[in-house]
N, CA, C and O atoms as CSV, one atom per row, in Angstrom:
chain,resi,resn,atom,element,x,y,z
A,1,UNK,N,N,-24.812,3.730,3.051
A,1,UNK,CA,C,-25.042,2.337,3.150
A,1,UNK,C,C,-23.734,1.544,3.151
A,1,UNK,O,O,-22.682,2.157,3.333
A,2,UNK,N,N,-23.729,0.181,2.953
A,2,UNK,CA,C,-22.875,-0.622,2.873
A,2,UNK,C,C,-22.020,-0.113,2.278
A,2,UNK,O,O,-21.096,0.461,2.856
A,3,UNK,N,N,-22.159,-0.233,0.390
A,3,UNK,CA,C,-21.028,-0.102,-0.598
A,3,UNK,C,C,-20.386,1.474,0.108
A,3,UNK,O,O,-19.163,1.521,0.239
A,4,UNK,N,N,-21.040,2.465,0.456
A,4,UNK,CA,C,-20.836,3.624,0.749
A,4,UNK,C,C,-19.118,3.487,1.893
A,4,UNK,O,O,-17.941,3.817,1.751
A,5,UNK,N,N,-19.752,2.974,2.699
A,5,UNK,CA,C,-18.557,2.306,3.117
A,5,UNK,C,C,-17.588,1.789,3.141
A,5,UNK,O,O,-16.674,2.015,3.933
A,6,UNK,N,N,-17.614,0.595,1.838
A,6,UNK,CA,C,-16.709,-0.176,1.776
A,6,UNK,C,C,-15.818,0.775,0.381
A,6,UNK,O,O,-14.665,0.484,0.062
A,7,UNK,N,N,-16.365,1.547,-0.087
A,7,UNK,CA,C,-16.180,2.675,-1.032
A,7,UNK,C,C,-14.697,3.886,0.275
A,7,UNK,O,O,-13.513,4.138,0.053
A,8,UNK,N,N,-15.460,4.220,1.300
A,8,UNK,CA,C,-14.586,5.091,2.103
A,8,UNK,C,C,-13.252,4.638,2.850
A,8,UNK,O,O,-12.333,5.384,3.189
A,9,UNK,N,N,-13.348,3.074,3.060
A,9,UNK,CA,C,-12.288,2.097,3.471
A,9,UNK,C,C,-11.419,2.528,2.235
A,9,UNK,O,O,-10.571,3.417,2.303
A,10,UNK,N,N,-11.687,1.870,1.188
A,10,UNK,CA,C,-10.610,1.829,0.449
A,10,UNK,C,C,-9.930,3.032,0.068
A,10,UNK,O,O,-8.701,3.077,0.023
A,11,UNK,N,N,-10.790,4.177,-0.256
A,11,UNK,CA,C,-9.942,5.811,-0.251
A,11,UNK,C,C,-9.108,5.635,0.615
A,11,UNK,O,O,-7.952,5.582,0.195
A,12,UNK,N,N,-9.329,5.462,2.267
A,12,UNK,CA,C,-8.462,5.623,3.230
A,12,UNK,C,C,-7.280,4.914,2.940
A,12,UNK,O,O,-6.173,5.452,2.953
A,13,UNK,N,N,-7.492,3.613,2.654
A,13,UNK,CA,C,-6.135,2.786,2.460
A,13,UNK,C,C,-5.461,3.432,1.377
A,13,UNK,O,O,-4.319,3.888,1.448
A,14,UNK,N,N,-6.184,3.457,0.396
A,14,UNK,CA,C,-5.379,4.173,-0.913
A,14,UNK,C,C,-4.551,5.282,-0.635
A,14,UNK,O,O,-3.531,5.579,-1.257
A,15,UNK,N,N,-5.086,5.938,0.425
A,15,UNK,CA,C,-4.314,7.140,0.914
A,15,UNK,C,C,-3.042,7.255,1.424
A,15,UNK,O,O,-2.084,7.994,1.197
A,16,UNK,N,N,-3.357,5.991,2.454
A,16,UNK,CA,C,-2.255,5.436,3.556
A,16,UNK,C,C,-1.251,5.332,3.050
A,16,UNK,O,O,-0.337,6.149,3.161
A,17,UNK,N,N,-1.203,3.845,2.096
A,17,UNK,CA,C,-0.380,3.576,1.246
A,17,UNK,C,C,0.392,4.587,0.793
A,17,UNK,O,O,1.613,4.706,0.887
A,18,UNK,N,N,-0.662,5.548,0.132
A,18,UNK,CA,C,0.338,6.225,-1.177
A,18,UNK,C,C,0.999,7.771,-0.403
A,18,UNK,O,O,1.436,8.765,-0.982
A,19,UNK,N,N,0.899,7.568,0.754
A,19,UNK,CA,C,1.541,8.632,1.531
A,19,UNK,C,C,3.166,7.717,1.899
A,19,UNK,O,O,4.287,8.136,1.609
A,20,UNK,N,N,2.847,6.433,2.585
A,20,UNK,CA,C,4.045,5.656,2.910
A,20,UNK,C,C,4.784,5.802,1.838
A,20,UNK,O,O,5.900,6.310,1.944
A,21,UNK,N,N,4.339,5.424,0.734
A,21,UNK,CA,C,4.978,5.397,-0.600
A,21,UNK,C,C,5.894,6.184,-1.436
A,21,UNK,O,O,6.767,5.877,-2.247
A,22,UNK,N,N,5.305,7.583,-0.872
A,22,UNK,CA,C,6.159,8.408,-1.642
A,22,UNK,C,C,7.017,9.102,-0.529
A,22,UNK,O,O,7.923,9.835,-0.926
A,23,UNK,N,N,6.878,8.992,0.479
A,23,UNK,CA,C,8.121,9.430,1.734
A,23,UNK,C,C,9.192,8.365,1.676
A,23,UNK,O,O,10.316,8.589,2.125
A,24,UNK,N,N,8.781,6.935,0.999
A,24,UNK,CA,C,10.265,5.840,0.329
A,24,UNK,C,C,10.668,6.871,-0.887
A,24,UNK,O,O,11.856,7.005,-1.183
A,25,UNK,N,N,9.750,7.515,-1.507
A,25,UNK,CA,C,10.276,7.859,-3.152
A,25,UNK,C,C,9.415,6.959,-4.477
A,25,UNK,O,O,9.817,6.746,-5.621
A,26,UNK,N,N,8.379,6.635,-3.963
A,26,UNK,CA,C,7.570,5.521,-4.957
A,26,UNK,C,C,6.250,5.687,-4.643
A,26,UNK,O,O,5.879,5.556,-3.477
A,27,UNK,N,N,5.254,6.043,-5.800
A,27,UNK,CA,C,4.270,6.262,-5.927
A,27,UNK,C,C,3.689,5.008,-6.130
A,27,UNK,O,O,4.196,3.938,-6.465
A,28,UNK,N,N,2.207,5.415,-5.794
A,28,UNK,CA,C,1.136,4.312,-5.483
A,28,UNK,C,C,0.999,3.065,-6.658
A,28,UNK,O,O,1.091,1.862,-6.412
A,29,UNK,N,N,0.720,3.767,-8.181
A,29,UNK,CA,C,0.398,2.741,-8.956
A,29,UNK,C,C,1.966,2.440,-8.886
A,29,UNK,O,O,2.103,1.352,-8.326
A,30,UNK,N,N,3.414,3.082,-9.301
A,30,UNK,CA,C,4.420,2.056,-9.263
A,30,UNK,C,C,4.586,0.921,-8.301
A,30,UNK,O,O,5.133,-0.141,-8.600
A,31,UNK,N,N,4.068,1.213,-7.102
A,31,UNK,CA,C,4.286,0.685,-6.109
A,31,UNK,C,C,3.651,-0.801,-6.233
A,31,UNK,O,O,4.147,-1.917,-6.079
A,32,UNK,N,N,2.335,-0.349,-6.578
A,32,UNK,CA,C,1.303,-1.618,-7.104
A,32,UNK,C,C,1.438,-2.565,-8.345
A,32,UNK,O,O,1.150,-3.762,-8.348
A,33,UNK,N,N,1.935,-1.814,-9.429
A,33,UNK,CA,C,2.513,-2.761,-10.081
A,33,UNK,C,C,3.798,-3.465,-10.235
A,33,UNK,O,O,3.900,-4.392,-11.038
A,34,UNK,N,N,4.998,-2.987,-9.347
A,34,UNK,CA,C,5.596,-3.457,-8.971
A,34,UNK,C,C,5.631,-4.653,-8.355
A,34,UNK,O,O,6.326,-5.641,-8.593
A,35,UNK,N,N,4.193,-4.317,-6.931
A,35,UNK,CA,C,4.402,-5.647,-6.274
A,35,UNK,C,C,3.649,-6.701,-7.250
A,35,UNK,O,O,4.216,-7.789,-7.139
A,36,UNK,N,N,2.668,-6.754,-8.084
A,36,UNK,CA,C,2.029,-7.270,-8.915
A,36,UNK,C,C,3.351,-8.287,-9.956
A,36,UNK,O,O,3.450,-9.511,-10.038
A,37,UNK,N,N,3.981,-7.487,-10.448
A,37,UNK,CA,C,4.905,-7.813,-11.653
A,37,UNK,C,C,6.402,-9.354,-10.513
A,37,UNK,O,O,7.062,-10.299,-10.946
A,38,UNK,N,N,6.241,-8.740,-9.053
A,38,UNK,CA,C,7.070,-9.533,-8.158
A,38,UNK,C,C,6.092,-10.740,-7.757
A,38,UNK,O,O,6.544,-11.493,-6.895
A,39,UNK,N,N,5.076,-10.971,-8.157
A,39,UNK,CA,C,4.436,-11.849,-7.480
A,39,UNK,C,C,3.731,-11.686,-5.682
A,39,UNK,O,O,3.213,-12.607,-5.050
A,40,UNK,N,N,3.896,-10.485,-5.281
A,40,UNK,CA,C,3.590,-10.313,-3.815
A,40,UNK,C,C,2.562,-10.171,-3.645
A,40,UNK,O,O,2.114,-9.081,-4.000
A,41,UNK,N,N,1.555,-11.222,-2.980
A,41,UNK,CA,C,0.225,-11.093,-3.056
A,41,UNK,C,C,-0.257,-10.507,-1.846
A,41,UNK,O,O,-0.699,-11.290,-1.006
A,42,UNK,N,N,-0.260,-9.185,-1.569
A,42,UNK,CA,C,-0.826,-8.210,-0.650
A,42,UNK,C,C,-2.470,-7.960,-0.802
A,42,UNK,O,O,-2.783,-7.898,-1.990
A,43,UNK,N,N,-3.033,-7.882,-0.344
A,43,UNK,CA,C,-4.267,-7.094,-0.263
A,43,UNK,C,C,-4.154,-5.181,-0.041
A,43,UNK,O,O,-3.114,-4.527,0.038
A,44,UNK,N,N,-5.022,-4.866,-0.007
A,44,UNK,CA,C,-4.888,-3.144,-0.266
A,44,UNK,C,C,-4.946,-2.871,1.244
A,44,UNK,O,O,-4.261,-1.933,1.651
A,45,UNK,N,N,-5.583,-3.482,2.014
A,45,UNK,CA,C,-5.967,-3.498,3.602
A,45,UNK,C,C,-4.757,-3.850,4.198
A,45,UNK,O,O,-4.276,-2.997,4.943
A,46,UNK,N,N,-4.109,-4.957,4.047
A,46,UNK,CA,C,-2.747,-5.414,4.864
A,46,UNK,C,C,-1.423,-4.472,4.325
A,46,UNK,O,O,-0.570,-4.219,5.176
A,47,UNK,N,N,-1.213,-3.917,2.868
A,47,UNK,CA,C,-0.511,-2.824,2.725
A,47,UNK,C,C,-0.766,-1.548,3.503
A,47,UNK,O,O,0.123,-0.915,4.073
A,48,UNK,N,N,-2.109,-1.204,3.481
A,48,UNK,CA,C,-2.229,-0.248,4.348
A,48,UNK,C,C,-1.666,-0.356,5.854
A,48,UNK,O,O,-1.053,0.592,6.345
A,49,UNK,N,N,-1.983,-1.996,6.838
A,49,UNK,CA,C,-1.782,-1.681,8.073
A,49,UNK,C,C,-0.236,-2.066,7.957
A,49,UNK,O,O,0.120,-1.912,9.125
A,50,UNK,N,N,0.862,-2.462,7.270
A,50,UNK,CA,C,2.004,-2.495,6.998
A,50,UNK,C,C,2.251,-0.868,7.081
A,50,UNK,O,O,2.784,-0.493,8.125
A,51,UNK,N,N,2.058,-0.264,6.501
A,51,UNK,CA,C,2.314,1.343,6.116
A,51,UNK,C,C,2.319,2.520,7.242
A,51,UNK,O,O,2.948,3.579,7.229
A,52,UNK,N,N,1.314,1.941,8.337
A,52,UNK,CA,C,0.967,2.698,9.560
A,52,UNK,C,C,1.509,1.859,10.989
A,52,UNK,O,O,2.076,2.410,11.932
A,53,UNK,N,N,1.215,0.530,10.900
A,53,UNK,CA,C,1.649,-0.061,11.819
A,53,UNK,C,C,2.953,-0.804,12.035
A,53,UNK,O,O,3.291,-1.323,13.099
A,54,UNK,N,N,3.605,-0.798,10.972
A,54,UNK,CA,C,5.216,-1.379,10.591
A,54,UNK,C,C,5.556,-0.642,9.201
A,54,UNK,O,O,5.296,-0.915,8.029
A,55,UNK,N,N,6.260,0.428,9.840
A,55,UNK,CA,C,6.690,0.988,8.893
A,55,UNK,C,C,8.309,0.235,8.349
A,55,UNK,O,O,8.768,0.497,7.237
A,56,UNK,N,N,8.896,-0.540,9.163
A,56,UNK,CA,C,10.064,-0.956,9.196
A,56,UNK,C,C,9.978,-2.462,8.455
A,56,UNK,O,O,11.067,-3.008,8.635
A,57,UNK,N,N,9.391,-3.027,7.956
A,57,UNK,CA,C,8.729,-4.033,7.165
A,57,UNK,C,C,7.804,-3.467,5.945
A,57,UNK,O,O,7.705,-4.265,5.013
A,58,UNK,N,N,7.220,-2.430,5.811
A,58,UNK,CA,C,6.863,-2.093,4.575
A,58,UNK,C,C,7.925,-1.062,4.224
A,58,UNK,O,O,7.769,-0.638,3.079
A,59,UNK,N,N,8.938,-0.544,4.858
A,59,UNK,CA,C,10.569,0.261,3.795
A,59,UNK,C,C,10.936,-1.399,3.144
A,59,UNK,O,O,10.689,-1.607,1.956
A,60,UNK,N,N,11.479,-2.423,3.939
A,60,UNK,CA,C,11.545,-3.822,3.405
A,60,UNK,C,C,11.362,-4.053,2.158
A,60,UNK,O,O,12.105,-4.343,1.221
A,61,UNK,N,N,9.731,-3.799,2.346
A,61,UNK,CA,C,9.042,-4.236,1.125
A,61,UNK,C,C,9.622,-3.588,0.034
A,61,UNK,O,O,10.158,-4.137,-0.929
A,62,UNK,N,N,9.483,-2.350,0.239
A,62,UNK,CA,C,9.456,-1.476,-1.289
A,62,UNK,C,C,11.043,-1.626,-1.411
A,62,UNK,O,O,11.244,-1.272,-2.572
A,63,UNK,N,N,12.131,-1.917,-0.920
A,63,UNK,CA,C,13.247,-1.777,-0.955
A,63,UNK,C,C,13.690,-3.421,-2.049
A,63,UNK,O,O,14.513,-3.723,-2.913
A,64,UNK,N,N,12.688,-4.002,-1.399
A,64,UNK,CA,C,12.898,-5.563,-2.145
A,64,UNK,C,C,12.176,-5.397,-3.940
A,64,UNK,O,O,12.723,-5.736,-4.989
A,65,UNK,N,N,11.134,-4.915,-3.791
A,65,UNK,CA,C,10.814,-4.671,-5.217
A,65,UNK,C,C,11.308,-3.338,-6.223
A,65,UNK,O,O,11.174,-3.075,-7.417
A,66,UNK,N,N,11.751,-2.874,-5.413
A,66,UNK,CA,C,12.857,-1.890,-6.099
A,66,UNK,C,C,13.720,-2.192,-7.085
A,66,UNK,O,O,14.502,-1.338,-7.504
């Protein structure tokens, strides 16, 4: 159903992310509370298409909250 779905989206992103993440050297929750603790108000969806579709703007990112 629905939630079933919106349940399999987010694995995927979670995935995305935390693959981009650690080929910088930074794992998922650091990554997340990092941007949290910087004020960067991302969604889990727009990190994800940052991660796959601009990889050269999400190194940026993690390089800035570093």
């Amino acid at each position: 159903g629905r939630k079933r779905r919106k349940q399999d989206f987010k694995k995927s992103w979670i995935c995305r992310v935390n693959a981009a993440a650690r080929s910088e050297g930074i794992t998922y929750s650091t990554l997340r509370n990092s941007l949290k603790k910087s004020s960067v108000a991302l969604n889990l969806k727009m990190l994800a298409q940052l991660s796959v579709l601009d990889k050269k703007t999400f190194s940026y990112l993690l390089q800035e909250i570093k």
